[in-house]
C-alpha positions as CSV (number, residue, x, y, z in Angstrom):
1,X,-48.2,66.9,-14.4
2,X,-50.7,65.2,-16.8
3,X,-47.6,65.2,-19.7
4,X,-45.1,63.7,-17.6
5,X,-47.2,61.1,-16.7
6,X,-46.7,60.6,-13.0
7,X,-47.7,57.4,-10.9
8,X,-49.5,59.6,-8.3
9,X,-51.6,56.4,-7.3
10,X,-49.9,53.7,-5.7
11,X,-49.3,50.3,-8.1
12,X,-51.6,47.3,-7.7
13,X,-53.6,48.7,-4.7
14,X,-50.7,49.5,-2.4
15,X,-50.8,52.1,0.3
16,X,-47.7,54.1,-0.3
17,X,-44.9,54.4,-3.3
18,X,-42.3,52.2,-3.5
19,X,-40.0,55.3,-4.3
20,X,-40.7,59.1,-4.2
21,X,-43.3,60.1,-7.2
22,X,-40.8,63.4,-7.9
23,X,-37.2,64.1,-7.9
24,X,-34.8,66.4,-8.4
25,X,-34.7,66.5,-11.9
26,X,-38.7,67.1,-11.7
27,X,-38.5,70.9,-10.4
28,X,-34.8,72.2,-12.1
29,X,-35.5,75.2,-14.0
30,X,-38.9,75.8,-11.3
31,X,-38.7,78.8,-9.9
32,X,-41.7,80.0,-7.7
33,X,-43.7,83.2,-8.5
34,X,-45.2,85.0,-5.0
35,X,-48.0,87.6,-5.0
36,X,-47.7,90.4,-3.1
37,X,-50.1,93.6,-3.3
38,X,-48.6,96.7,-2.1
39,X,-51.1,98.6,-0.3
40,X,-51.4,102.1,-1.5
41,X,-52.0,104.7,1.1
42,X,-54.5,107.3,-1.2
43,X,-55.5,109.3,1.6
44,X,-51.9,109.9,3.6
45,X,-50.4,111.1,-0.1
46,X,-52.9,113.5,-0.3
47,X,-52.2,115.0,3.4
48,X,-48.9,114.6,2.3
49,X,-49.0,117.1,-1.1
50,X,-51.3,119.5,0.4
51,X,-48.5,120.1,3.4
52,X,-46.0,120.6,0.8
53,X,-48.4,123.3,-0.9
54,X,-49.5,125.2,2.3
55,X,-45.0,124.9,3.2
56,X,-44.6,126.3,-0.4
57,X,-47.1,128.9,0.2
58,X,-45.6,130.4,3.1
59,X,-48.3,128.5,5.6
60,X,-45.7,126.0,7.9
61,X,-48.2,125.5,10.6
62,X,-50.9,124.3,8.8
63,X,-48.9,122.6,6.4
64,X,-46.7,121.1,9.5
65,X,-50.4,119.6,10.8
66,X,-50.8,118.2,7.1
67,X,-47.6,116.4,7.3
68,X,-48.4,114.9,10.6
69,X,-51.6,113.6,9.8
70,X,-50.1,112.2,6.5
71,X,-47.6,110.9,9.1
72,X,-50.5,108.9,11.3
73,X,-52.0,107.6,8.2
74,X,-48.7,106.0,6.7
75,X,-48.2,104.7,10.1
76,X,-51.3,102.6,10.1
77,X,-50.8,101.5,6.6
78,X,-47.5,100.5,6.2
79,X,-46.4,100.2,9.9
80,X,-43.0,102.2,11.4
81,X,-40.7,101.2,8.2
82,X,-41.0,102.4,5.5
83,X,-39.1,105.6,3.0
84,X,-42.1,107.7,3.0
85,X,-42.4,107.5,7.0
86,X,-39.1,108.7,7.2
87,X,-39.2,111.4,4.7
88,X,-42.2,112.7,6.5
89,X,-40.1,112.6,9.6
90,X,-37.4,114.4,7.7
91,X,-39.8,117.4,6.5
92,X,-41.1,118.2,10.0
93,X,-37.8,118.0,11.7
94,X,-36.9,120.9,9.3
95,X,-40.4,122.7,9.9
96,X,-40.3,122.5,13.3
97,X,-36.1,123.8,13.5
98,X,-37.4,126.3,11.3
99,X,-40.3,127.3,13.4
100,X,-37.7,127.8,16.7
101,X,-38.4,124.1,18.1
102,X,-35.0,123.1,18.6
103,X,-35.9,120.0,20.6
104,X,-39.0,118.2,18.2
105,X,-36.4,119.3,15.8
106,X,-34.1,116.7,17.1
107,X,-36.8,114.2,17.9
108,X,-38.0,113.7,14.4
109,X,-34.8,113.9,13.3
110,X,-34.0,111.0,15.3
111,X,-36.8,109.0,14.0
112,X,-36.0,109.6,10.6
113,X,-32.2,108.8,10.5
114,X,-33.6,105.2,12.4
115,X,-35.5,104.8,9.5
116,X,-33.2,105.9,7.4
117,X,-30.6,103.4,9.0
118,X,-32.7,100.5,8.6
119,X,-34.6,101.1,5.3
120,X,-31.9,102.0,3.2
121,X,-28.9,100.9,5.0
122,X,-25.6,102.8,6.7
123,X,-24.0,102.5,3.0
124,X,-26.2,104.6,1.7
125,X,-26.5,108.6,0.7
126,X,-29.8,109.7,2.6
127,X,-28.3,108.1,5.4
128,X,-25.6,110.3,5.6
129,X,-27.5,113.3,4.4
130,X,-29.9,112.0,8.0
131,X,-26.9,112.6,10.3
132,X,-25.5,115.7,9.1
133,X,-29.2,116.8,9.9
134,X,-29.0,115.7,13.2
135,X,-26.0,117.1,14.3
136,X,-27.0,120.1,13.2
137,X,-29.9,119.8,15.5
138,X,-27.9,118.8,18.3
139,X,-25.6,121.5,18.3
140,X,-28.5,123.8,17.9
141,X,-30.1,122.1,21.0
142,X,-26.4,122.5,22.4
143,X,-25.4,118.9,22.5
144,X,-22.1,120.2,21.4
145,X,-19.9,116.8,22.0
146,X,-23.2,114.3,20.5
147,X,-22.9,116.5,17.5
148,X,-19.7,115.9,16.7
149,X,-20.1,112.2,16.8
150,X,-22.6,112.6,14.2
151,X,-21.0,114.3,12.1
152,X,-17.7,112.2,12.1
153,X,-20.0,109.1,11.9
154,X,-21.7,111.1,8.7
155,X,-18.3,111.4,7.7
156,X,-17.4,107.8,8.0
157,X,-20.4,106.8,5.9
158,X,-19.5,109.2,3.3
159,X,-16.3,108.0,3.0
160,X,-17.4,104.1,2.8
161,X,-19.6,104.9,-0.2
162,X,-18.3,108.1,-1.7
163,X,-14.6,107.9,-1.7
164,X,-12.8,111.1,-0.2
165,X,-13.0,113.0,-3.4
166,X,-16.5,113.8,-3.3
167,X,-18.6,117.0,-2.9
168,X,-20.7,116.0,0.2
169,X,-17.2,115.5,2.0
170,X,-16.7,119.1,1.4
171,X,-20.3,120.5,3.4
172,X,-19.6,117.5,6.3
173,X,-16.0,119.1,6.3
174,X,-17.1,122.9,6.7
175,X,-20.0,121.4,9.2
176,X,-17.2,120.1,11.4
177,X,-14.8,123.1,10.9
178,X,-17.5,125.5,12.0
179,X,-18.6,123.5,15.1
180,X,-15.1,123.1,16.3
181,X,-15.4,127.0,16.6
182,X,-17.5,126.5,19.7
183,X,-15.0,124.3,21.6
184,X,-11.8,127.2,20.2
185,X,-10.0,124.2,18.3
186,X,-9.2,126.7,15.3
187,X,-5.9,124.7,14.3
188,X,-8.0,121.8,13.6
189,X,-10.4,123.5,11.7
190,X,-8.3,124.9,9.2
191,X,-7.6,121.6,8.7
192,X,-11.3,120.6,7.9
193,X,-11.6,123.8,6.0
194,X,-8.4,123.3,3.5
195,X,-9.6,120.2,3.2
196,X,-13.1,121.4,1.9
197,X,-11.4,123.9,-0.2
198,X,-9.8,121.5,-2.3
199,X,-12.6,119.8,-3.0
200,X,-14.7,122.8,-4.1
201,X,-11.9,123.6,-6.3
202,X,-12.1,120.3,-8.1
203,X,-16.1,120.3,-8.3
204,X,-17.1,123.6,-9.0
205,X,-13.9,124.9,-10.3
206,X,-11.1,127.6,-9.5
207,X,-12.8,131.0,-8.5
208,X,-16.2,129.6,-8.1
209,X,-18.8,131.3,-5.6
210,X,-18.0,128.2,-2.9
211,X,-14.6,128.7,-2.9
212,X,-15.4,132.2,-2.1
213,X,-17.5,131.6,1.2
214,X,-15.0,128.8,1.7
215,X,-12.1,131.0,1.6
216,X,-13.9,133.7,3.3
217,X,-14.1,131.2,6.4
218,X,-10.6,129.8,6.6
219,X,-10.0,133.9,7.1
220,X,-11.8,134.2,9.6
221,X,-10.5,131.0,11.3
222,X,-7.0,132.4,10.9
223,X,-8.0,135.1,12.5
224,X,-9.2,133.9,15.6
225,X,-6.2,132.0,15.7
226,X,-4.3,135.0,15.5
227,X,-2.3,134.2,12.0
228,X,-3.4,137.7,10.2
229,X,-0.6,137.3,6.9
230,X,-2.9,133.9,6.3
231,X,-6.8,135.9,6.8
232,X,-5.3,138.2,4.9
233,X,-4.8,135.8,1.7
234,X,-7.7,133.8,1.9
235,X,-9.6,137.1,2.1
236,X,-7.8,138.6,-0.5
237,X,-8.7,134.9,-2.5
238,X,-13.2,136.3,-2.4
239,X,-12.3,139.6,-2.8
240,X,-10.8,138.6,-6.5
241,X,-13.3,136.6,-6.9
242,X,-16.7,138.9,-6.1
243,X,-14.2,141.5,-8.0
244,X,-14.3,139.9,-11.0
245,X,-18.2,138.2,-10.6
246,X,-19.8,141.1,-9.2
247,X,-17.8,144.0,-10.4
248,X,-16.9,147.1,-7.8
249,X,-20.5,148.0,-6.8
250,X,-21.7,144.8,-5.5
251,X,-22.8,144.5,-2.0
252,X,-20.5,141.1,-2.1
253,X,-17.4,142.7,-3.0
254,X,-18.2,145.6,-0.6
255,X,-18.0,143.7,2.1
256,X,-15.1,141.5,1.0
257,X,-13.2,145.2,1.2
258,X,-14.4,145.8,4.2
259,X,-13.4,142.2,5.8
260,X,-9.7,143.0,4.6
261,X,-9.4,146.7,5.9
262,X,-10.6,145.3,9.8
263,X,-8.1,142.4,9.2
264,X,-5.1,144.9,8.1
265,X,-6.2,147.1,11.2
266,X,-6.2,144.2,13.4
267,X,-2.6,143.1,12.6
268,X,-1.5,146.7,12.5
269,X,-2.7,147.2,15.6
270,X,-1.1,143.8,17.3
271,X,1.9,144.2,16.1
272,X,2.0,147.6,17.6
273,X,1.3,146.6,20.9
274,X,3.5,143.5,21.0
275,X,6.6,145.7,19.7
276,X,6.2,148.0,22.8
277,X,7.3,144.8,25.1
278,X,8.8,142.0,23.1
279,X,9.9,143.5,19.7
280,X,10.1,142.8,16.8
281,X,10.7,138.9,16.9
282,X,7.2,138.2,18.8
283,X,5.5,140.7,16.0
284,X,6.2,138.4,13.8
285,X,5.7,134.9,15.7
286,X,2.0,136.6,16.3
287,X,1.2,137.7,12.6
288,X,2.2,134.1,11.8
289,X,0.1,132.2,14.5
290,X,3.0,131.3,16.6
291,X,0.4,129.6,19.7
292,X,3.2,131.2,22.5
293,X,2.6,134.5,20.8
294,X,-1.0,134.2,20.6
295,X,-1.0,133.6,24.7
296,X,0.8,136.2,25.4
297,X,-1.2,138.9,22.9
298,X,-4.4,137.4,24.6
299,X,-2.8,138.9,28.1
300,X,-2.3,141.7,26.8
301,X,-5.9,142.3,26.5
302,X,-6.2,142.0,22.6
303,X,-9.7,140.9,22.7
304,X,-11.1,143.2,20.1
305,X,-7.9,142.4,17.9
306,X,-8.5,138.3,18.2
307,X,-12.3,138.0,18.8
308,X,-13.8,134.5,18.8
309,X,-17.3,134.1,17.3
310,X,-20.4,133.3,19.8
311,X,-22.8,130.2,19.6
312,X,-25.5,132.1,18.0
313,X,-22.9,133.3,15.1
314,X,-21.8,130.1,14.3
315,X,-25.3,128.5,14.3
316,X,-26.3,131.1,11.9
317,X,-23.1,130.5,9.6
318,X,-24.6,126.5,9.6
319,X,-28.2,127.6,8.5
320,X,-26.6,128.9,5.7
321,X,-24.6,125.9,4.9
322,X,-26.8,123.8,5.3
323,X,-29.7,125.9,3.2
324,X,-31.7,126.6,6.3
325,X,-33.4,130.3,6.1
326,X,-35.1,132.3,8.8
327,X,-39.0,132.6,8.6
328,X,-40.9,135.6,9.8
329,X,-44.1,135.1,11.8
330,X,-46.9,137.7,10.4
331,X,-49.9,139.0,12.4
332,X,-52.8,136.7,12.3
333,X,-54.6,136.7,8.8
334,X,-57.3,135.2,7.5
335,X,-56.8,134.0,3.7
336,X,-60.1,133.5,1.9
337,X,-60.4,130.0,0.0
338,X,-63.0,130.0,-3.0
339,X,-62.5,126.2,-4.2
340,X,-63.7,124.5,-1.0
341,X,-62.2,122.2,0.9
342,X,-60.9,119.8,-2.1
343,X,-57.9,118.7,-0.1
344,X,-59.5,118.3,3.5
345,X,-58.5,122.2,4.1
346,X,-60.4,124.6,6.2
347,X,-61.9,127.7,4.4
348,X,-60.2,129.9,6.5
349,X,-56.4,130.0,8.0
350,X,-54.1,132.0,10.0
351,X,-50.8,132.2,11.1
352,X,-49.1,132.8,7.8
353,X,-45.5,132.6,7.5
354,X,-43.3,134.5,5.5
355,X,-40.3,133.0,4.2
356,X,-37.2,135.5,3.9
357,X,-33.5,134.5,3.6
358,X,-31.2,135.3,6.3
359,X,-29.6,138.7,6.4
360,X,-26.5,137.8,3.8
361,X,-23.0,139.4,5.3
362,X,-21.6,138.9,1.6
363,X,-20.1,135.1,2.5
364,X,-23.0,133.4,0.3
365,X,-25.3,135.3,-2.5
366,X,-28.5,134.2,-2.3
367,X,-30.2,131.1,-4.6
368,X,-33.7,130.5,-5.2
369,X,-32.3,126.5,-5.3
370,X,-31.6,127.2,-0.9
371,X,-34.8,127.3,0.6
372,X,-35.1,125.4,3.4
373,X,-38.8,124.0,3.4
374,X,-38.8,123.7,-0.3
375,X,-41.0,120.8,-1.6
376,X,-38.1,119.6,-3.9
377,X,-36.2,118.1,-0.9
378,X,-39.0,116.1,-0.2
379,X,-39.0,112.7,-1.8
């Protein structure tokens, strides 16, 4: 200010300027530098990695009480909003669906797509990823109609950022195809399903292990819809597939035969019974998912020919979607520590959990890269 040589005191004695000391031209090129320290939460960060080492260990409930208290902390210090506040709510909305407890589950889950919502905005990935979670929570909870809305408004978001040729389409797609199993709207989800076909086929190429489990699911859709000559292709589709992956031995392709003998024995057997009374005509209408045929084989008491999956089967088909595992409580045990109590750890601790993957049918081999509590899905 010295250099420019301002008339900061008024001429000659007067009280005030005759004309403002500064203008416009005085501040161009100006631009204001604000200091802002970002409090770092030490403590809460260390909760926060020591959960994520008792999870990897096996140990969910102590690591679960970890996480919490690294929840508390980061509350106090950076108030409700904020990305690590929401990734903690993330982590024990998986522990606790994990655990069996559907409905904190769904709470935490809540909180964290909020957070996620207002943090990072709707056009944004983790959103997304925040309500496929919590659909899957609500229809676990069965909130069977709120979890559809979830997932078409996870579907929306994917499409306003993504595009529709993207590879998180494809998982939202199956999500919605397998959920529209519990209300019997099978036509529909074929549609879902072809749909997530296609896009497994452009991102992980033709006879890749998705379209496998992908195909192995549009199979079984046709078949509870009662079109047998179309679960018989898609089936035939994994069986080539694990065939030429796995070779003849494999538990995979095993099962794939198996899957295609009950489907031939269950069109064998409907056409049989819908020849004694209608002929040959409605045979065919029915191997082909004619809807008029289907009402009339369901009638005819066909039940075991056209089964329809139950709740729990379909929830356990979106575990494995979604990368979620079963856990195995052990008897209590008490685990020894011999470095003290370095991260604020008891010396002693029970409850251990065993982490095992769910009992594979042959729709998915099994990846180290699925585990549902892993601390790489953890920011």
């Amino acid at each position: 200010m010295l250099l420019h040589e301002y008339p900061l005191l008024p001429p000659n004695g007067a009280r005030h300027h005759s004309r403002p000391v500064f203008s416009f031209e005085d501040v161009v090129s100006i631009y204001p530098l604000v200091k802002h320290l970002h409090p770092h939460a030490f403590h809460a960060y260390r909760y926060f990695t020591s959960g994520q080492r008792r999870i990897a260990e096996g140990f969910l409930q102590r690591g679960s009480e970890l996480i919490s208290e690294a929840l508390n902390l980061l509350n106090t210090v950076y108030g409700p909003l904020h990305p690590d506040i929401g990734a903690c709510n993330r982590l024990l909305a998986r522990l606790s669906y994990v655990m069996g407890d559907h409905q904190t589950a769904l709470l935490y889950q809540q909180r964290a797509t909020m957070i996620s919502e207002r943090v990072h905005g709707i056009d944004n990935p983790s959103t997304a990823a925040e309500y496929i979670h919590m659909a899957l929570y609500c229809f676990a909870c069965g909130h069977v109609s709120i979890a559809f809305q979830l997932l078409y408004r996870a579907r929306y978001l994917a499409l306003l950022f993504h595009g529709e040729i993207h590879p998180e389409l494809a998982q939202i797609d199956v999500n919605i195809s397998l959920m529209l199993h519990a209300v019997e709207e099978y036509d529909t989800s074929v549609t879902f399903l072809e749909n997530a076909l296609k896009l497994n086929k452009i991102f992980h190429g033709e006879k890749s292990l998705k379209e496998a489990f992908n195909s192995h699911l549009l199979s079984q859709t046709h078949a509870y819809r009662g079109d047998f000559r179309s679960a018989l292709e898609c089936e035939k589709r994994r069986y080539t597939i694990y065939l030429e992956r796995f070779g003849e031995n494999s538990e995979y392709t095993r099962n794939s035969y198996e899957c295609l003998h009950k489907l031939t024995q269950q069109a064998v057997n409907v056409a049989r019974q819908l020849q004694k009374p209608f002929g040959a005509s409605r045979t065919s209408d029915t191997l082909n998912g004619n809807g008029r045929a289907k009402k009339v084989a369901a009638t005819l008491g066909l039940g075991q020919a056209l089964p329809t999956p139950s709740f729990l089967t379909i929830l356990d088909t979106l575990n494995r979607v979604n990368g979620i595992f079963y856990v195995h409580l052990n008897p209590l045990v008490t685990v020894s520590r011999g470095d003290g109590d370095k991260d604020g750890l008891s010396r002693k601790e029970a409850n251990a959990v065993q982490i095992s993957p769910a009992e594979d049918d042959g729709d998915s081999p099994k990846s180290s890269a699925g585990t549902a509590v892993s601390a790489n899905k953890v920011e």
